[in-house]
Structure formats: C-alpha cells, structure tokens
C-alpha positions as CSV (number, residue, x, y, z in Angstrom):
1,X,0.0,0.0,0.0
2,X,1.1,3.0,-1.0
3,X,2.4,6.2,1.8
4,X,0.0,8.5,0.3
5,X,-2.9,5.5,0.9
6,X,-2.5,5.3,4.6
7,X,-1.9,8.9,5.4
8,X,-5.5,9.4,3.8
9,X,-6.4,6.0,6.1
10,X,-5.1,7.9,9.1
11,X,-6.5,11.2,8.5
12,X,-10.0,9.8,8.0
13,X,-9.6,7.4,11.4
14,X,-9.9,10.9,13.1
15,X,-13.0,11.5,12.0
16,X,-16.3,10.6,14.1
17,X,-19.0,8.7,12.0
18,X,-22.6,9.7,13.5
19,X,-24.6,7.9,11.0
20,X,-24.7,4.7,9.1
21,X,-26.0,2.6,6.0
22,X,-27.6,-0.4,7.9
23,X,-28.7,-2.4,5.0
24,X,-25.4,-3.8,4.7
25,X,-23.2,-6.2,7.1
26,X,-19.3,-6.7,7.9
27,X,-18.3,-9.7,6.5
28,X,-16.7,-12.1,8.9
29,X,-13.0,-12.0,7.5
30,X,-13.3,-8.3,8.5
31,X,-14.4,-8.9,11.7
32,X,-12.0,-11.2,12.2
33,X,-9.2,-8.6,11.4
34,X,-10.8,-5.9,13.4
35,X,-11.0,-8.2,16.8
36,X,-7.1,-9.2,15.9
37,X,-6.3,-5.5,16.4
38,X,-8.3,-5.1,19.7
39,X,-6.9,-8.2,21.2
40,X,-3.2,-8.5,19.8
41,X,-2.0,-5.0,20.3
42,X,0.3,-4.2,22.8
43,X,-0.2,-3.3,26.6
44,X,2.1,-3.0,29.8
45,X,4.1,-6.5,30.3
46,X,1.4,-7.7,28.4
47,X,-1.5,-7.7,30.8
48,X,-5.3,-8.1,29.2
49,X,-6.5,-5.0,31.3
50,X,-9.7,-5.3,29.2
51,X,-12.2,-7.9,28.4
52,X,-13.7,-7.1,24.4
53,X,-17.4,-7.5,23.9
54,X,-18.7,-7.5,20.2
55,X,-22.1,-6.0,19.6
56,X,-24.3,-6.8,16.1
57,X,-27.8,-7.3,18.0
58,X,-29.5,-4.2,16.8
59,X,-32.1,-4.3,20.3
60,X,-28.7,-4.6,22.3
61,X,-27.2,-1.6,20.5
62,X,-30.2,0.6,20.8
63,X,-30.2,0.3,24.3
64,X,-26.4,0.9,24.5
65,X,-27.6,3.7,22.2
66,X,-30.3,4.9,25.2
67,X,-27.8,5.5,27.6
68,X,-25.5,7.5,25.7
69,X,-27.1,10.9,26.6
70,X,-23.6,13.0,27.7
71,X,-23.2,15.1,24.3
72,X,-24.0,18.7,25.4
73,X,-25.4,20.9,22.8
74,X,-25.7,23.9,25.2
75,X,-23.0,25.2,28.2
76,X,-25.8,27.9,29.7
77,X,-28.9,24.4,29.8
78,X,-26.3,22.0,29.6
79,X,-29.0,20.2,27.8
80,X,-27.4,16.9,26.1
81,X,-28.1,15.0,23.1
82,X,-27.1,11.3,22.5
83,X,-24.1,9.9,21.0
84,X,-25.3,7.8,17.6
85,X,-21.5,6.8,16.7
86,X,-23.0,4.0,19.2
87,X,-25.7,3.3,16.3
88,X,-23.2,1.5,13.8
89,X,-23.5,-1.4,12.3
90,X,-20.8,-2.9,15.2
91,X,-20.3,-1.7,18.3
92,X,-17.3,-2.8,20.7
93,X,-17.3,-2.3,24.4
94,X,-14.4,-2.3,26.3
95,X,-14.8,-3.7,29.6
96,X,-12.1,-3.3,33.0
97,X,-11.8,-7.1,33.4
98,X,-10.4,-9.0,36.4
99,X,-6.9,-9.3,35.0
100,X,-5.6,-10.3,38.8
101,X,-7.7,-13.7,38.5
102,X,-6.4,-14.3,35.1
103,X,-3.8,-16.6,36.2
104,X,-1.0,-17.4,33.5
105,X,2.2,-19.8,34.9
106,X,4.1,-16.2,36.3
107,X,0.9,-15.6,38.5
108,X,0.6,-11.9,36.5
109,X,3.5,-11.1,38.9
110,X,4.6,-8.9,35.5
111,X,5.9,-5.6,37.6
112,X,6.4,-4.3,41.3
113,X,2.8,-3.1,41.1
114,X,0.6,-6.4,39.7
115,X,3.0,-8.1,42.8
116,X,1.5,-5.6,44.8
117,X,-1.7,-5.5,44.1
118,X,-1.8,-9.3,44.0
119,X,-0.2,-9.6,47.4
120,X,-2.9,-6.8,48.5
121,X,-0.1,-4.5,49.5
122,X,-0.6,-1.7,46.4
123,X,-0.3,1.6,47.8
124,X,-1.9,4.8,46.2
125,X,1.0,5.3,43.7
126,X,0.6,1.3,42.5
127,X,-3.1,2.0,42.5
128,X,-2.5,4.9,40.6
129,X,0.1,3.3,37.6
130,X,-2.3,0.1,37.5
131,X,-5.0,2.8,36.5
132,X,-3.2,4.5,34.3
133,X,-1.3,1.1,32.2
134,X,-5.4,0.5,31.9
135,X,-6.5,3.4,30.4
136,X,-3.3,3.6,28.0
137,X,-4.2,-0.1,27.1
138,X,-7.2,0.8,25.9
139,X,-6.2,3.9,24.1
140,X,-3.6,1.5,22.1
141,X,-6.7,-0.6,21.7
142,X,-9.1,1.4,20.3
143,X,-6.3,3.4,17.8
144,X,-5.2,0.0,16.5
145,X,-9.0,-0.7,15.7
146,X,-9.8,3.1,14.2
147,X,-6.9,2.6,12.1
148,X,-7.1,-0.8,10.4
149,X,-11.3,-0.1,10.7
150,X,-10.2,2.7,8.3
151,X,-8.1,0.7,6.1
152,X,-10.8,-1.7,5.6
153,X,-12.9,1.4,4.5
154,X,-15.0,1.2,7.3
155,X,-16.1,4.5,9.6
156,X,-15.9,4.9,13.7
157,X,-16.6,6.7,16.5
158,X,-15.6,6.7,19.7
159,X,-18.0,7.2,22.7
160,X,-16.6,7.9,26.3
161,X,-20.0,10.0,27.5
162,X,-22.9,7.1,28.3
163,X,-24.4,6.0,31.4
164,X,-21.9,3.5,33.2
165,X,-24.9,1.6,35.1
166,X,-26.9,1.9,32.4
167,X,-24.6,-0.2,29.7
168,X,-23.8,-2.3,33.0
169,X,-27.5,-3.3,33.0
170,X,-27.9,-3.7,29.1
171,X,-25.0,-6.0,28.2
172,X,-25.0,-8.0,32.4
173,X,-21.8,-6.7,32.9
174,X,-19.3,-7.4,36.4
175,X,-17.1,-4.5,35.7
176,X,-16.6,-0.9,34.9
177,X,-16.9,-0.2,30.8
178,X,-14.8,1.9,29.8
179,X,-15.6,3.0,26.0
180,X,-17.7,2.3,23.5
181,X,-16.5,2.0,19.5
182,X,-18.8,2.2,16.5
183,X,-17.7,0.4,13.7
184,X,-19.7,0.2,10.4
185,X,-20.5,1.4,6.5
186,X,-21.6,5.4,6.7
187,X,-24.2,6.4,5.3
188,X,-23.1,8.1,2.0
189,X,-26.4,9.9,1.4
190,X,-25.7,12.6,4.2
191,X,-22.9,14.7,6.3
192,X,-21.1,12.0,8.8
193,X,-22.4,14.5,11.3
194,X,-26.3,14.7,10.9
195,X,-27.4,12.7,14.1
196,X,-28.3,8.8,12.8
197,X,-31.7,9.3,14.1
198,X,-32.4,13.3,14.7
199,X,-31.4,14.7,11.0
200,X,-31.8,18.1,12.1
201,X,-29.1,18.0,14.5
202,X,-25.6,18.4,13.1
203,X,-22.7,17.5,15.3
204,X,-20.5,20.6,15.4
205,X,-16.6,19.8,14.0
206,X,-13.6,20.7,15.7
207,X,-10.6,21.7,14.0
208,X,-7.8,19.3,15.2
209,X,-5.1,21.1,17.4
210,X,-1.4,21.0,16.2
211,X,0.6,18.8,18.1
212,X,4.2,20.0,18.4
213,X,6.6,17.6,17.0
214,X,10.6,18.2,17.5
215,X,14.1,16.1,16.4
216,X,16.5,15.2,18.5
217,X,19.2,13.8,16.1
C-alpha cells in the first residue's frame, strides 16, 4: 500500500461517524481482522486489562444507544443530546476485566505493582500506575481498531460519555466499561455529522489542534 494510501487511512480514522448505512453487514473475515487488532495489540508486560465485547444485535445496541445521553449541545442548559456513533452497524465495548484472577504460569506477577496488588499490599501510587497502564491499554486498543477499521474502508466513532450503570445493566456486565467503538459502513447519502436518528441535528466539528513535533538527532 502505497504512503499516500494510509496517510489518507489515518486522517480519515480521526473523523467521528454519527450515521450509518444499515442495510449492509461486515463480512466475517473483516471482523476477524478488526478483533485481531483489539486483542493482539500491545499493553504494559502484556496484561489483558480489558475484556472485548462485540455487539451486532440491533435491540442490544439501541439500548447501548439509550444511555448515551452526555453530548452537550448547550453550556448555559447543559441540555445533552445522544451519541449515535454507538448506532453502527458494530459496536465494541471495552470492559475493565479481572486481569488479577487471570492466572498465566508467572501468577501476573509482570511488575512491582501487579505483585502488589496481588499480594494486596498496592499503595496509592501502584493504585494509581495500574490505573493508568489501563487506560493507556485501551487507548492502544481502540487506535489500532480506528486505524485498520479505516483501512478496511469502514467508519468509527468513539463514545466515552454514556451511562456506566446503564450499559452495565444492558449487556450484564461485572465491571466498569470503559468506551464504547462504533464500527460500520456510513451512510453516504448525508454529512457524517447529521445525528443517525435526529437529521436536524448536526454535530459541530472541531478543528484538530497541532501537536508539536521536535528532532532530536
């Protein structure tokens, strides 16, 4: 694949995909690849700090859909609207999973702080690194998804603002979720930002920041 290709592949990863063409479904080898990326991407000493759950039941992802209310369309009502990214024609939910019970031959005693925690003798800072190898593990995650999603030629959109309860309730889970990824065929009849389900809301765009980039050579 040519440079030019996947720069146009990255750039249009960063885009958020708030409708879809539902008529159509992702074939299986794609799925396949997708779930490859989720699962086979790196994280800290190689910990699964997540547990993956694959969405195509359209009732199921409705409901996810229902407790997505945490877009805010006004800062003086701070009324919201919901986030229909979570609409698609797949939706991934990233779940925190009980990595410490996940026993492998080393026991997950991978760094000071899984021996800690293990051993119940974390303090706050070992609390605190645990937290944040999660979080980055997800982030890895989820950019290894948008990206070969995009390659494939399929839209996303990620969705942080929901109801944690709420999509506890809907899917039975144990633990905390901790995003939610739409994954799917846009539809190519209006904006990417017209609301899936309210066309006369548009979700406003936001110019992406520069990021500062300097050589050490």
């Amino acid at each position: 694949m040519e440079h030019k290709e996947i720069t146009k592949a990255i750039i249009r990863s960063q885009h958020c995909q708030r409708n879809w063409d539902l008529t159509r479904e992702i074939p299986e080898d794609d799925l396949d690849l997708i779930l490859t990326a989720a699962t086979q991407c790196p994280s800290k000493q190689n910990i699964a700090y997540y547990n993956l759950h694959v969405v195509t039941d359209r009732s199921v992802i409705e409901a996810l859909h229902d407790q997505t209310k945490g877009f805010t369309i006004s800062y003086n009502s701070l009324d919201k609207q919901t986030n229909s990214q979570v609409l698609a024609n797949l939706v991934l939910v990233f779940e925190e999973s009980n990595w410490s019970e996940n026993k492998t031959k080393d026991q997950v005693f991978r760094n000071e702080e899984t021996f800690k925690f293990i051993k119940n003798t974390a303090d706050q800072s070992a609390l605190d690194t645990l937290n944040r190898d999660k979080h980055m593990a997800v982030g890895v995650a989820a950019g290894y998804v948008n990206l070969t999603a995009s390659l494939l030629g399929y839209a996303t959109g990620c969705c942080a603002c929901f109801d944690p309860n709420g999509i506890k309730q809907v899917l039975g889970l144990e633990k905390h979720p901790l995003l939610l990824m739409g994954i799917g065929y846009k539809n190519p009849l209006i904006n990417r930002r017209v609301h899936h389900k309210d066309h006369s809301f548009v979700f406003p765009t936001k110019e992406k920041q520069p990021i500062q980039v300097s050589f050490i050579s």
